[in-house]
C-alpha positions as CSV (number, residue, x, y, z in Angstrom):
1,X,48.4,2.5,-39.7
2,X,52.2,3.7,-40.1
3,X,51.5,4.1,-43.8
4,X,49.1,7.3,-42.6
5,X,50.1,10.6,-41.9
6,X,49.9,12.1,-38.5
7,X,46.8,14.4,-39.9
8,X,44.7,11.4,-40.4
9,X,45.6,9.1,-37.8
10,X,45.0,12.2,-35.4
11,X,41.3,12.4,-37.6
12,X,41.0,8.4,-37.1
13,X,41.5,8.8,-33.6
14,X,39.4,11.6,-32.9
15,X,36.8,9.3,-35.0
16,X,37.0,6.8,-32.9
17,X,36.6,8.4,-29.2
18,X,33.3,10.5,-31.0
19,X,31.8,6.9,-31.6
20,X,32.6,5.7,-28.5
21,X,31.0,9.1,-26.8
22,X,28.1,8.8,-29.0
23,X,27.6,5.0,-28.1
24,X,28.0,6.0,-24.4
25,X,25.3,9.0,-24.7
26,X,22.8,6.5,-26.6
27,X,23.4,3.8,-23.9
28,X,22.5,6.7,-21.0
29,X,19.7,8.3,-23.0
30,X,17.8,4.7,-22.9
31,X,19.0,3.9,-19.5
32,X,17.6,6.9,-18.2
33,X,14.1,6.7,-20.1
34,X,14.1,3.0,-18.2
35,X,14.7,5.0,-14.6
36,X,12.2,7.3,-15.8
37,X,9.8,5.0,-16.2
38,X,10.1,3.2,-13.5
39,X,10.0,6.7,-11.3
40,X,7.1,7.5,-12.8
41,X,5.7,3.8,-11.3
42,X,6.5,4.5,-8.3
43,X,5.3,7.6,-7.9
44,X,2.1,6.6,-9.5
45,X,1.3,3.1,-8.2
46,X,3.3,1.7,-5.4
47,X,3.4,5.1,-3.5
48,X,-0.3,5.8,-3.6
49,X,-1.1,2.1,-2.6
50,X,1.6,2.2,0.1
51,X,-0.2,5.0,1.7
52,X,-3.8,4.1,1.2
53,X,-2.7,0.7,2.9
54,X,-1.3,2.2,5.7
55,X,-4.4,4.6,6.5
56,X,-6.7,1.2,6.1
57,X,-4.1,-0.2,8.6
58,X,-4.5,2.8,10.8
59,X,-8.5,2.6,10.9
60,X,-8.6,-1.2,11.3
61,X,-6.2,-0.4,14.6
62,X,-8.6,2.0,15.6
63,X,-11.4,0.3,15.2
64,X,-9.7,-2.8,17.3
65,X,-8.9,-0.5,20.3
66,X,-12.4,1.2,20.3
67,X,-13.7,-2.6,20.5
68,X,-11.3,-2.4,23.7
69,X,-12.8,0.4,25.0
70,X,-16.4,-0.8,25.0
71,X,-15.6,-3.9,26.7
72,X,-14.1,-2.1,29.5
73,X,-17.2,1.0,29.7
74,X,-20.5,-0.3,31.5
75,X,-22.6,2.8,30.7
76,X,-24.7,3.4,28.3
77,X,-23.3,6.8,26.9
78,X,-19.5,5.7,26.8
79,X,-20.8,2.8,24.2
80,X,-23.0,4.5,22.0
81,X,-20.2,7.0,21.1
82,X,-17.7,4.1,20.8
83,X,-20.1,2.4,18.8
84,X,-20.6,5.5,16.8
85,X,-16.6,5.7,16.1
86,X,-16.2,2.6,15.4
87,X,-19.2,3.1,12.6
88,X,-16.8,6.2,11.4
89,X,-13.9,3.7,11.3
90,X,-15.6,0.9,9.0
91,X,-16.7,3.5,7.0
92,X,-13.3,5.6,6.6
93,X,-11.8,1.8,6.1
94,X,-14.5,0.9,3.3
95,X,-13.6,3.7,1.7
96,X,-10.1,3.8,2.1
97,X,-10.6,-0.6,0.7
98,X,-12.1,1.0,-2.8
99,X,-10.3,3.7,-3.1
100,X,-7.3,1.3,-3.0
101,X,-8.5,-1.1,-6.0
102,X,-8.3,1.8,-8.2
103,X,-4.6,1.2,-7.9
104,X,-4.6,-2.4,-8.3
105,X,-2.8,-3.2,-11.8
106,X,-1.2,-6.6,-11.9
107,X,-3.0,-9.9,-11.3
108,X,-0.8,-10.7,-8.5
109,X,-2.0,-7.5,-6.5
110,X,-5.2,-8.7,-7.6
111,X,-4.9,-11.8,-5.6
112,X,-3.7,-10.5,-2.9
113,X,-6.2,-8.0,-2.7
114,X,-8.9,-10.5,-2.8
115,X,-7.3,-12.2,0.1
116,X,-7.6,-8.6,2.2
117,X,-11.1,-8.7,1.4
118,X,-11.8,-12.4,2.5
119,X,-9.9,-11.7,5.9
120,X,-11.9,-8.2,6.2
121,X,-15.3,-10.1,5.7
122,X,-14.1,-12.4,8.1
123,X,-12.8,-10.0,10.9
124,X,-15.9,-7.8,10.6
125,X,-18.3,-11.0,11.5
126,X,-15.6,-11.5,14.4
127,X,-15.6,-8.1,15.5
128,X,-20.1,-7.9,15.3
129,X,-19.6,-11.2,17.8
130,X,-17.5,-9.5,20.0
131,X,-19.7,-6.5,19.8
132,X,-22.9,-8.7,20.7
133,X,-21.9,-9.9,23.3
134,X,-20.1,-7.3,25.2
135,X,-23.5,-5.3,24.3
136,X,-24.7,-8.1,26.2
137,X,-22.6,-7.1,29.2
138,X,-20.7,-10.5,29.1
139,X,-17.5,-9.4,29.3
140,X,-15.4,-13.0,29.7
141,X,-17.4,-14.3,27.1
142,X,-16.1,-10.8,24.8
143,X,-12.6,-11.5,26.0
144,X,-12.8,-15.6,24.8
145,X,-14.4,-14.2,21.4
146,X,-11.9,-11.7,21.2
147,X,-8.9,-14.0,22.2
148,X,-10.3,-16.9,19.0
């Protein structure tokens, strides 16, 4: 590079820190497409999910203490409207369940998914034997049911 004149080693120079700026905006143009995509993911899939999880969580704890409350009322009244709330919960969950599939988009969270509703089925035969029986007024058979 001696054999050049200032001129164009100050042109090869300049050259080279262009390339290397141009290489350095490509690599942060795709980069940020990547973070963009993923964003968009988030914002799209895992956030929508995360909250319609956390509302079915919410009803299923709802339900579980209005269960509570009708072991512990005697009359009539007191259980009809917990019954009735409790029918407000299944259904709020129910819906709450399919409007969460729609969000379902790999196989794994397929799996998974089908493992909520296997445990669901289960708990809601649990929950109409608890029911039954404290409907039956036999409340340390409901606390046994509810305790297995």
């Amino acid at each position: 590079m001696n054999k050049f004149k200032i001129g164009a080693r100050l042109a090869a120079g300049f050259a080279v820190i262009v390339l290397i700026t141009i290489t350095l905006g490509l690599y942060a143009y795709t980069t940020l497409g990547s973070i963009q995509k993923s964003a968009t993911s988030i914002t799209t899939d895992s956030l929508p999910g995360v909250l319609i999880i956390g509302q079915i969580q919410t009803a299923q704890t709802r339900k579980f203490s209005l269960l509570l409350e009708h072991l512990l009322y005697n009359d009539q009244a007191n259980r009809t409207r917990i019954e009735a709330e409790m029918e407000r919960s299944t259904a709020e969950m129910a819906a709450r369940i399919e409007e969460y599939e729609k969000t379902i988009f790999t196989p794994t969270d397929r799996q998974l998914f089908d493992v909520l509703k296997q445990a669901r089925a289960e708990d809601m035969t649990a929950y109409a034997e608890v029911l039954n029986a404290s409907k039956r007024s036999l409340n340390t058979e409901d606390l046994s049911l509810l305790n297995s």
